[in-house]
C-alpha positions as CSV (number, residue, x, y, z in Angstrom):
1,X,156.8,61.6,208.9
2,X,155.9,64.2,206.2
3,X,157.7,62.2,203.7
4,X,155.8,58.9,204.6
5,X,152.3,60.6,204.1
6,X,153.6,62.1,200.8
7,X,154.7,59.2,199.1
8,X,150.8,57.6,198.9
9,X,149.9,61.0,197.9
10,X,152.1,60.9,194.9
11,X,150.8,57.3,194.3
12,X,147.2,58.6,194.1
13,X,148.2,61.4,191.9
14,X,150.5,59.0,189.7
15,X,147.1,56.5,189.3
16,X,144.8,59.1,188.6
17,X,147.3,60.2,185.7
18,X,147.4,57.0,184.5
19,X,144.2,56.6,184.4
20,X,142.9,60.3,182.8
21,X,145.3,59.1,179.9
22,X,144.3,55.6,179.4
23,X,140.6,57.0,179.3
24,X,141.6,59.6,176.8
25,X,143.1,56.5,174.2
26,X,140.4,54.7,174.5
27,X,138.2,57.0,173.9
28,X,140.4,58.4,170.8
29,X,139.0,56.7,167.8
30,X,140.1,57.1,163.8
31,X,136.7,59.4,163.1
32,X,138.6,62.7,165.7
33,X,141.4,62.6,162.9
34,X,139.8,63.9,160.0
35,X,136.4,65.1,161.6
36,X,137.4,68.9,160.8
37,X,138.2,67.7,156.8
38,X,135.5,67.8,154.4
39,X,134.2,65.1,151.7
40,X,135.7,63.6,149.1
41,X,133.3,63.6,146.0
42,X,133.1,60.7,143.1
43,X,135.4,62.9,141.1
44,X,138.4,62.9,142.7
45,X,137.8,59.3,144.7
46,X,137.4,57.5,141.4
47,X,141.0,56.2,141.0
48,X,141.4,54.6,144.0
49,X,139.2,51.5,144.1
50,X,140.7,51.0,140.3
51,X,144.4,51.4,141.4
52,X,143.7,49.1,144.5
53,X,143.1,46.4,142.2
54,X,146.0,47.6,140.2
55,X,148.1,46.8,143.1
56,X,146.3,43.5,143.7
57,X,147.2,42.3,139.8
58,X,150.7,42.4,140.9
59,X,150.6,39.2,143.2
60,X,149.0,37.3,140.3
61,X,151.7,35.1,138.3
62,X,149.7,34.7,135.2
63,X,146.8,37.7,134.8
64,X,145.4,35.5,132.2
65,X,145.1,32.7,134.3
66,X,144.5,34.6,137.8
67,X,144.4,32.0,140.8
68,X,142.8,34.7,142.8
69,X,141.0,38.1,141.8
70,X,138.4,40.5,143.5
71,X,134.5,40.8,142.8
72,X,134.7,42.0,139.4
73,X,138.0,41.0,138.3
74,X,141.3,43.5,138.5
75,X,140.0,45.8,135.5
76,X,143.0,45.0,133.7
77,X,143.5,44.1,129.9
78,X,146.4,41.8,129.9
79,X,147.4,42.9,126.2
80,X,148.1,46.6,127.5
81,X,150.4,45.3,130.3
82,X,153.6,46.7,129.1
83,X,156.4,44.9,131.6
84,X,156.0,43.0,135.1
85,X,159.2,42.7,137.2
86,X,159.8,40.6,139.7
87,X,161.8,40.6,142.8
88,X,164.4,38.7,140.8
89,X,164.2,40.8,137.9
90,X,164.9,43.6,140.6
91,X,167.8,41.9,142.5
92,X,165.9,42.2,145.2
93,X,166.4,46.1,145.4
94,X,162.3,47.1,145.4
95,X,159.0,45.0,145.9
96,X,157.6,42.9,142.5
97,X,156.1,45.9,140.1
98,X,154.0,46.1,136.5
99,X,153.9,48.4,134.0
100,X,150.4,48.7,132.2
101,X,148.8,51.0,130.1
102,X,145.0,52.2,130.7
103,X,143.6,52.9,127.9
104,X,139.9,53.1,129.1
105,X,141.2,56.4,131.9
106,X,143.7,57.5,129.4
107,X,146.7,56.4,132.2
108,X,150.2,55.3,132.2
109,X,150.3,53.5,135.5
110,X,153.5,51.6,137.6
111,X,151.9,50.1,140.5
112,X,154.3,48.1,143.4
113,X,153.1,45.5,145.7
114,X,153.2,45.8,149.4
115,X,155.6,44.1,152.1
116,X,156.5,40.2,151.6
117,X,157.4,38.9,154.6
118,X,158.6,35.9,152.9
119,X,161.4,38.0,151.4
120,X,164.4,39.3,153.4
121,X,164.8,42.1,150.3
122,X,162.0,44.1,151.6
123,X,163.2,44.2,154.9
124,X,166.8,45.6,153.8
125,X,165.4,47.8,151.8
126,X,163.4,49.2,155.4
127,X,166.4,48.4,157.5
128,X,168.8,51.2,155.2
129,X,167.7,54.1,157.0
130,X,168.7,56.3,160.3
131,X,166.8,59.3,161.7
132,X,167.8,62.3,159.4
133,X,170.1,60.1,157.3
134,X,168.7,61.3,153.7
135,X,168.3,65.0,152.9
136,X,166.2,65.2,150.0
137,X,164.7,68.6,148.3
138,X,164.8,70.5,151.8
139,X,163.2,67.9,153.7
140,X,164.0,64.3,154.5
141,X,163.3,61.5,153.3
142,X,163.4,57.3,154.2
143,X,166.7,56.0,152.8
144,X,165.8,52.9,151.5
145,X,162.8,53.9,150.0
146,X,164.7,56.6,148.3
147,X,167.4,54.5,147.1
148,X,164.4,51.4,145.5
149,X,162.3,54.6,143.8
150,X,165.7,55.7,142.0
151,X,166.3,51.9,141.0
152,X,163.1,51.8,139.6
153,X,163.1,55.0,137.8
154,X,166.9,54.3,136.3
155,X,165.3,50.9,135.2
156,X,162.6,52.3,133.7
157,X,163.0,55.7,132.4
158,X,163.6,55.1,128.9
159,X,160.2,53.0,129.0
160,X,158.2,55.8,130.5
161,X,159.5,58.4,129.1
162,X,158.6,57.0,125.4
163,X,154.9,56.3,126.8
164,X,154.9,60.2,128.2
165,X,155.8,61.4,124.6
166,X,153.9,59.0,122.5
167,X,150.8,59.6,125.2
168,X,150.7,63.2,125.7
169,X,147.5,63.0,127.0
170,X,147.6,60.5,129.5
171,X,148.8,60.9,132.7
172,X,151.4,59.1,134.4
173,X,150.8,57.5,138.2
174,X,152.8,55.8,140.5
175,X,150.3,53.7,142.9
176,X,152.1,51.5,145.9
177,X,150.9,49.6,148.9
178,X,152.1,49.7,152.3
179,X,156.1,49.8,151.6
180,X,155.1,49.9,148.0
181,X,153.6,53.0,148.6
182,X,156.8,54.6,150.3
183,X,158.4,54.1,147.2
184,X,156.2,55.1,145.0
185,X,156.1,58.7,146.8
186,X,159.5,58.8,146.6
187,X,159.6,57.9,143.1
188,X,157.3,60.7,142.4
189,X,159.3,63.0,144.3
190,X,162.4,62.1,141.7
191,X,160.4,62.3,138.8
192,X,159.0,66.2,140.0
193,X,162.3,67.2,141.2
194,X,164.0,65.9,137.6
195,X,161.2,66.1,134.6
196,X,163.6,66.7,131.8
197,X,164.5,62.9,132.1
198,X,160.7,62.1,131.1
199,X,160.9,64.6,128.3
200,X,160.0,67.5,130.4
201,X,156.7,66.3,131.9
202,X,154.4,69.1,133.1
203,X,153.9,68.6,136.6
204,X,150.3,68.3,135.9
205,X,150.4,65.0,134.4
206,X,152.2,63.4,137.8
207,X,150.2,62.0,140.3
208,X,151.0,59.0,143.1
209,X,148.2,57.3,145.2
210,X,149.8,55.9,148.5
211,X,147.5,52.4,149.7
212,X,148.1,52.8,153.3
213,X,151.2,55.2,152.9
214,X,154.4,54.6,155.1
215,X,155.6,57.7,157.2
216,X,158.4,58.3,154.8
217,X,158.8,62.1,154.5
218,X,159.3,65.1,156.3
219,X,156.5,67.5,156.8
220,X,157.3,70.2,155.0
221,X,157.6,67.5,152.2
222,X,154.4,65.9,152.9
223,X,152.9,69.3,153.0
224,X,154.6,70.7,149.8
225,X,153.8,67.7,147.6
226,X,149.9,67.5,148.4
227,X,148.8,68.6,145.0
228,X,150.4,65.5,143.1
229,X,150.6,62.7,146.1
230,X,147.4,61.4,147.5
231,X,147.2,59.2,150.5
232,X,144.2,56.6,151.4
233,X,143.8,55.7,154.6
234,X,141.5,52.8,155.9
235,X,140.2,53.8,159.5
236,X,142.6,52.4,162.1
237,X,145.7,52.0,160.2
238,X,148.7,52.1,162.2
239,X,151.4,52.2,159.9
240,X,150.2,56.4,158.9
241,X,150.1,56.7,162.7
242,X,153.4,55.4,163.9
243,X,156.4,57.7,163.5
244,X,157.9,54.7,164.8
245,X,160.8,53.8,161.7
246,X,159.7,51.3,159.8
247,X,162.6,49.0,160.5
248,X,161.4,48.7,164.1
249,X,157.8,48.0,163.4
250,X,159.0,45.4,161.2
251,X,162.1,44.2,164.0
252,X,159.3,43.6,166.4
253,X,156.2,42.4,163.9
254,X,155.4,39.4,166.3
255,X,155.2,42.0,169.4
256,X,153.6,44.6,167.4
257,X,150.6,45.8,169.9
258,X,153.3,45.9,172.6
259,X,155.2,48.2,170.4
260,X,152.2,50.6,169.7
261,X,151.4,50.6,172.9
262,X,154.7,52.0,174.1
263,X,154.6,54.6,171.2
264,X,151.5,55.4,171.8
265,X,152.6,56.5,175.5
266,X,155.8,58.1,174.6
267,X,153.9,60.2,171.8
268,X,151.3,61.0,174.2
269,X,154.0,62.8,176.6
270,X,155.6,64.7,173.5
271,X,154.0,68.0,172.9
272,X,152.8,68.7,169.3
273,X,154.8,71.4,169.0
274,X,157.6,69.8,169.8
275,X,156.5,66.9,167.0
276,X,156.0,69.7,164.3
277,X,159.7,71.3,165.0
278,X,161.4,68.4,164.5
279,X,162.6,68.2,161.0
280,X,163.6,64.9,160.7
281,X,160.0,63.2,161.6
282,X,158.9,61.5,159.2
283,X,154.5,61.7,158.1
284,X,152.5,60.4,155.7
285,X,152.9,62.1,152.6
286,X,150.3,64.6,150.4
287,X,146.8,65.1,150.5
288,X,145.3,62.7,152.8
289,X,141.7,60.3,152.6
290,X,140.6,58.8,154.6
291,X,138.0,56.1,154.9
292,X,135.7,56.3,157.9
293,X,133.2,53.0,158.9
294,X,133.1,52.3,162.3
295,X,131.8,54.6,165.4
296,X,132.7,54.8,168.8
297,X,130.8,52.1,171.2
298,X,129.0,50.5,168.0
299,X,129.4,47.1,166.5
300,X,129.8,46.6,163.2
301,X,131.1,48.5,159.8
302,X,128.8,51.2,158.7
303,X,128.5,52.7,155.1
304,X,132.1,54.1,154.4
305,X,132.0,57.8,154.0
306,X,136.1,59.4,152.9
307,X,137.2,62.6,154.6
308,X,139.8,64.7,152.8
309,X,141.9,67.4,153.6
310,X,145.9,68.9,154.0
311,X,146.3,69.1,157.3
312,X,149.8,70.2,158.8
313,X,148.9,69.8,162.8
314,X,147.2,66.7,164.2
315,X,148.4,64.7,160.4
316,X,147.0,61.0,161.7
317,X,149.6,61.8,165.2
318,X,147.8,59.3,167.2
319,X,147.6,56.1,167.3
320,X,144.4,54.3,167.7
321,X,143.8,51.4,170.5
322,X,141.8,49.0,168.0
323,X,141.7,45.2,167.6
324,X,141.2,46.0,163.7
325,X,145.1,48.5,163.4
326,X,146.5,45.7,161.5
327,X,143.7,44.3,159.7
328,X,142.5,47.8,158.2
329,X,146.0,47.8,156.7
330,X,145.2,45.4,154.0
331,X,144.7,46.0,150.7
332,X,141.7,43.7,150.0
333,X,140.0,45.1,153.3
334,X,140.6,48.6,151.7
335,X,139.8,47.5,148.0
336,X,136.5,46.8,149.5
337,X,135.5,50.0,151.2
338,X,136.9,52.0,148.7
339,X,134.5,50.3,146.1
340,X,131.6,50.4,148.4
341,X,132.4,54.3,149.5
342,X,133.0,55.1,145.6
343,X,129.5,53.6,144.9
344,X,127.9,55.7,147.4
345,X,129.1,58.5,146.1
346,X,128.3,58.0,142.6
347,X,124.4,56.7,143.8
348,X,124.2,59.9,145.9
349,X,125.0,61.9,142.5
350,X,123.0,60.0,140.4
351,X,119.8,60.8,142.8
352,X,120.6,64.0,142.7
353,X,120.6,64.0,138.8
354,X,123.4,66.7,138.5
355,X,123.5,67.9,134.6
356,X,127.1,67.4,132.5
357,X,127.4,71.0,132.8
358,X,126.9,72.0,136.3
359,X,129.3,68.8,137.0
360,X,132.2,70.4,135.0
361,X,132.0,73.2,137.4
362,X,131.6,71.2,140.2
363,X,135.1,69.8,139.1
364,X,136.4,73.3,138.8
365,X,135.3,74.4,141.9
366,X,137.1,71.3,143.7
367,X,140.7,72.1,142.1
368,X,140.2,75.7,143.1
369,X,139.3,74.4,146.8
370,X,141.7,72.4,146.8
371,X,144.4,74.6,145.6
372,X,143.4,77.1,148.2
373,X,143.4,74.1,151.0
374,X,147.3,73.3,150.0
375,X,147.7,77.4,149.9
376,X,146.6,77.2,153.3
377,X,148.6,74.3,154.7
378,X,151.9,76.1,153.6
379,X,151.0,79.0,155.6
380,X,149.9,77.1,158.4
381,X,153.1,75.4,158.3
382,X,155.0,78.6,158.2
383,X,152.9,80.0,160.8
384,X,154.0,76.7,163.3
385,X,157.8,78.1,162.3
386,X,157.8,74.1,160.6
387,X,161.6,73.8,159.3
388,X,162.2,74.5,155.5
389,X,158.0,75.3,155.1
390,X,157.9,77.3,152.2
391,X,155.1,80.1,151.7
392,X,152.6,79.7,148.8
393,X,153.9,80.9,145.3
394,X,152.4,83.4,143.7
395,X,152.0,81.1,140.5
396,X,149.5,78.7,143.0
397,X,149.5,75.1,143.3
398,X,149.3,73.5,140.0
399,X,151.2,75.5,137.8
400,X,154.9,75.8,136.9
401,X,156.7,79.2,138.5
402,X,158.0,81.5,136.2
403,X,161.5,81.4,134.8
404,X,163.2,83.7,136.5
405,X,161.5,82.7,139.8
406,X,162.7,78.6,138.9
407,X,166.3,79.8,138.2
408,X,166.3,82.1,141.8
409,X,165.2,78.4,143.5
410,X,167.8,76.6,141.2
411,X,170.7,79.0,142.9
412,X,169.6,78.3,146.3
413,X,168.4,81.7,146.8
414,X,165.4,82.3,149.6
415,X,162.7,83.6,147.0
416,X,159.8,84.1,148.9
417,X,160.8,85.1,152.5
418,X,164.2,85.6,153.5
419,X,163.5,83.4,157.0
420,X,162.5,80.1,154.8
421,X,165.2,78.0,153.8
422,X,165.6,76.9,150.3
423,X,167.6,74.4,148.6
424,X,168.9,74.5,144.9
425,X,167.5,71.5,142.8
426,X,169.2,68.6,142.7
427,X,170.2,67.0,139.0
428,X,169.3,63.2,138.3
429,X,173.0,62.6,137.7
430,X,174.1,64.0,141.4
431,X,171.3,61.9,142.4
432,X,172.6,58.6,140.8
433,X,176.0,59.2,142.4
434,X,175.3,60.1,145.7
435,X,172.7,56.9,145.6
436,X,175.1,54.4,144.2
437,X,178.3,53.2,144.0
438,X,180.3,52.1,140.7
439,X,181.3,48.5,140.4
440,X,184.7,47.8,138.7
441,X,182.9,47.4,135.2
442,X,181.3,51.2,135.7
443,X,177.8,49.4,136.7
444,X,175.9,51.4,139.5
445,X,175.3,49.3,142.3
446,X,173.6,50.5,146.0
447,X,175.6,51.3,148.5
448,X,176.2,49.7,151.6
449,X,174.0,51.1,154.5
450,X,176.9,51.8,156.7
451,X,178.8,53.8,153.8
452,X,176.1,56.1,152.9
453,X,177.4,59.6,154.6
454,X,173.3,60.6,153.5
């Protein structure tokens, strides 16, 4: 009898559960994410609308002849475009890519196209990865995406590395949408980890902007490499949200709210502790912005205003319940609200009037902020006991560590507390071989998904 009356007691407890949880995710909109970050200022911002359009200029055939181009045209002098590769100029190995040379923002910029779903490439290159496959500077990393960035760069190294030297003023960016942006992170993490190949770039000079960034790295990788990759986020994107591997987001595109919604649940369930010790989840990578427009329980898009910050706990972990997920994920949407959030911001500065040289500082003061933000995101990370976290360097965020400190990381040697775990530095030509295979005539070709021992 006892049993009998428990079992509508359980019910009742089991609905209001339920219920409590599906109030919470409805009520969890992309605005609680960054609420706690400050704003971005015109300064920093300015490269994003510009790169967006960057990115756009890739799906045009003919930029002299464009069939289709945003409110202002792409920004884009087609006599400075140095190459433009297609997918089959790539074998299929990475997403369509140009070359071009701005010589208006002093910029030496490879910018890669997002997802075609037309091409069954782009889904390989998603499909060659396994949780924890790929180890990559103490972290891990999205196979595929780590395999297409090393293609690109073996390509085109000898290309960029005579623009670095004959530019030495310009700075080189890597810019990618959606699974262009994966590998453009990843690229950038090759070209940090192995400078000499680009004539011994200062780290400096290096920067990536991610276009709705894939969760493609650890997060003591994501973490680490804040002060050279910049993510932009468009309010309800999924795809930073999901750690859901991209091959079964893309395995299930037609039932994709279905999907989200089961993730959604089974991340709900997971304690973030538990999310933060687990090396092999993969985040969103570097410093993160993102672009806020739309309130809770009101209609409409409101004037965009762009959060930034380096968080380590709560780093976009939830996914929001909105009709607009998908849609905030493209890259005309975000083109858009980027321009119209960029022109706030440089209206806002212009009515306050702010004098050349009290705008120098203001610059200043940012990179020491944000130096100090990254400073603080490595210790929260080590605080959180997150694996292979390494404590700030004494040298700070965006300058080179001393010789004798760069050949005690080189040996694998724990150089800042003996708990962190380091790993020595990985060469360009171990890189190449544990990568790719040889064919008979000495060629590097990828390797086959299921012979990669990562």
């Amino acid at each position: 009898m006892s049993i009998v009356c428990g079992l509508p007691l359980l019910e009742c407890v089991y609905c209001l559960a339920c219920a409590r949880w599906a109030w919470k995710r409805c009520l969890h909109t992309a605005g609680h994410d960054s609420e706690s970050w400050g704003l971005a200022t015109a300064e920093e911002f300015e490269p994003v609308p510009r790169l967006c359009r960057y990115i756009l200029a890739v799906y045009e055939d003919d930029l002299r002849h464009p069939l289709w181009e945003p409110p202002g045209g792409y920004g884009i002098n087609p006599d400075w475009l140095i190459l433009r590769k297609t997918y089959e100029d790539n074998s299929g190995r990475v997403p369509s890519y140009i070359l071009y040379l701005d010589h208006d923002h002093a910029d030496i910029v490879l910018a890669i196209r997002g997802l075609n779903l037309a091409k069954e490439s782009d889904y390989q290159v998603l499909l060659d990865n396994k949780l924890g496959q790929q180890q990559f500077d103490g972290g891990y990393v999205h196979n595929g995406l780590l395999k297409a960035a090393v293609w690109v760069l073996k390509a085109e190294c000898d290309t960029l590395r005579e623009l670095v030297e004959k530019y030495p003023n310009y700075t080189l960016t890597f810019a990618g949408h959606s699974l262009g942006s994966g590998v453009a992170a990843m690229l950038t993490l090759v070209v940090v980890q192995n400078r000499e190949i680009l004539g011994n770039i200062v780290r400096e000079r290096i920067r990536c902007y991610a276009i709705a960034p894939a969760r493609c790295m650890s997060l003591n990788l994501a973490v680490r490499y804040a002060d050279v990759i910049k993510s932009v986020v468009l309010q309800d994107d999924f795809l930073p949200r999901t750690a859901t591997p991209l091959e079964d987001i893309f395995k299930s595109l037609f039932c994709l709210p279905c999907l989200l919604c089961l993730r959604c649940m089974r991340d709900t369930c997971m304690s973030e502790e538990k999310m933060l010790r687990d090396p092999r989840r993969l985040y969103a990578p570097g410093r993160l912005y993102h672009i806020v427009e739309r309130k809770l329980f009101r209609c409409g898009r409101y004037p965009p205003v762009v959060r930034t910050g380096v968080p380590v706990d709560g780093r976009f972990e939830h996914i929001v319940l909105s009709c607009n997920a998908t849609s905030d994920h493209g890259i005309i949407w975000i083109e858009r609200e980027a321009s119209k959030a960029l022109d706030l911001m440089l209206e806002e500065d212009k009515t306050m009037e702010i004098p050349a040289k009290q705008r120098m500082e203001r610059q200043e003061t940012l990179a020491k902020e944000h130096s100090e933000e990254y400073q603080a995101a490595l210790k929260r990370a080590v605080t959180l006991d997150v694996p292979h976290a390494y404590a700030p360097s004494p040298y700070g965020t965006f300058h080179e560590p001393p010789e004798g400190e760069r050949s005690n990381e080189s040996s694998g040697e724990p150089s800042l507390q003996p708990s962190m775990v380091t790993t020595g530095k990985e060469s360009w030509d171990v890189l190449i071989e544990r990568l790719f295979d040889k064919d008979e005539s000495g060629h590097m070709v990828f390797q086959r998904p299921e012979d990669d021992d990562g």
